[in-house]
N, C-alpha and C positions, 0 to 999 in steps of 0.2 A: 941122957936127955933125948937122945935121939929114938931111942925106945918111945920113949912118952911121944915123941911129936909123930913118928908113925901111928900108934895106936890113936892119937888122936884124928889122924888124915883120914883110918881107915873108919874109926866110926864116924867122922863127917862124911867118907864116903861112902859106907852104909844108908847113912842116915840123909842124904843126899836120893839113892835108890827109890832108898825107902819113902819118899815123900814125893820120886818121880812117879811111884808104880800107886800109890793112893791119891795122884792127882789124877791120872786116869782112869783109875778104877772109880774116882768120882763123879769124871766127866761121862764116863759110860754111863753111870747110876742117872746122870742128869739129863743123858740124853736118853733114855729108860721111860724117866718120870715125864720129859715133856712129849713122847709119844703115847703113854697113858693121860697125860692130859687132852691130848687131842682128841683122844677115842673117847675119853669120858663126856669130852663138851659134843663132839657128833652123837653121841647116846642119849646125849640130854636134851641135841635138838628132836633124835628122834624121837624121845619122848614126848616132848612138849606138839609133835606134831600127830602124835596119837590119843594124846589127850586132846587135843582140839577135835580129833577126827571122832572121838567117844563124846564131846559134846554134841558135838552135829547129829551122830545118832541117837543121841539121849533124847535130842528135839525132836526125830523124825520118829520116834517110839512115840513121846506125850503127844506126838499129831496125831498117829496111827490109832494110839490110844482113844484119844477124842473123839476119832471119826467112826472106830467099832464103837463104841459108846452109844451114840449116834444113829449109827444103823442097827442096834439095839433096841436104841428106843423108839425107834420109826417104825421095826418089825412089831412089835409090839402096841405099838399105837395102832398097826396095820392088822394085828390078828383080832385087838379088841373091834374094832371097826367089823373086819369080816363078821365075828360072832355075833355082831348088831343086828345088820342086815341080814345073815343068817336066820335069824329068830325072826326078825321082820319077816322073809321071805317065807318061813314057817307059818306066822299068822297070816299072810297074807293068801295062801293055799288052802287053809284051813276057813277064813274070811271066801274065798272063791267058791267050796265046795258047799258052803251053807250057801250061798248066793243061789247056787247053782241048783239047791235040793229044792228050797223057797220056789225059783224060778218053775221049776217043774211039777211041785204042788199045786202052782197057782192054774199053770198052764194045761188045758185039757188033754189028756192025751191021745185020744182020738182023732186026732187032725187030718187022717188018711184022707 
């Protein structure tokens, strides 16, 4: 009997070990996981603060957007304009030189 109550001292001693070295191989594991948690939630702020920061630029793009649009259609309202006047200024050149040939038909040119 004294056999038996050794080998049982010795595997509750074992088994004693055995349940010290996997409490702390647990407690390692757990303090493992709660510094992956902290890094995961810092990653998640800094995410959330670069998605806000890609909102803000998404807004200052659809402005940017708006305003070349804008001075698009200004240049454009501004070249049609020029082209008007252009052609005006054309006629109006062509309106002066007939004026001008009239004026000098009419007018003697003898005046010395």
């Amino acid at each position: 009997m004294d056999k038996v109550k050794i080998n049982f001292t010795v595997i509750i001693a074992v088994l004693v070990v055995v349940c010290i070295v996997l409490m702390g191989y647990s407690a390692s594991l757990n303090s493992q996981l709660s510094a992956e948690r902290i890094k995961t939630l810092q990653l998640n702020d800094q995410i959330a603060g670069l998605n806000f920061k890609t909102g803000d630029l998404q807004v200052q793009l659809t402005k940017a957007t708006a305003q070349v649009n804008n001075q698009t259609d200004l240049a454009v309202n501004l070249q049609a304009t020029l082209d008007k006047v252009s052609a005006e200024l054309v006629d109006l050149k062509t309106a002066y030189s007939d004026l001008e040939s009239k004026l000098k038909a009419q007018v003697p040119v003898s005046l010395k």
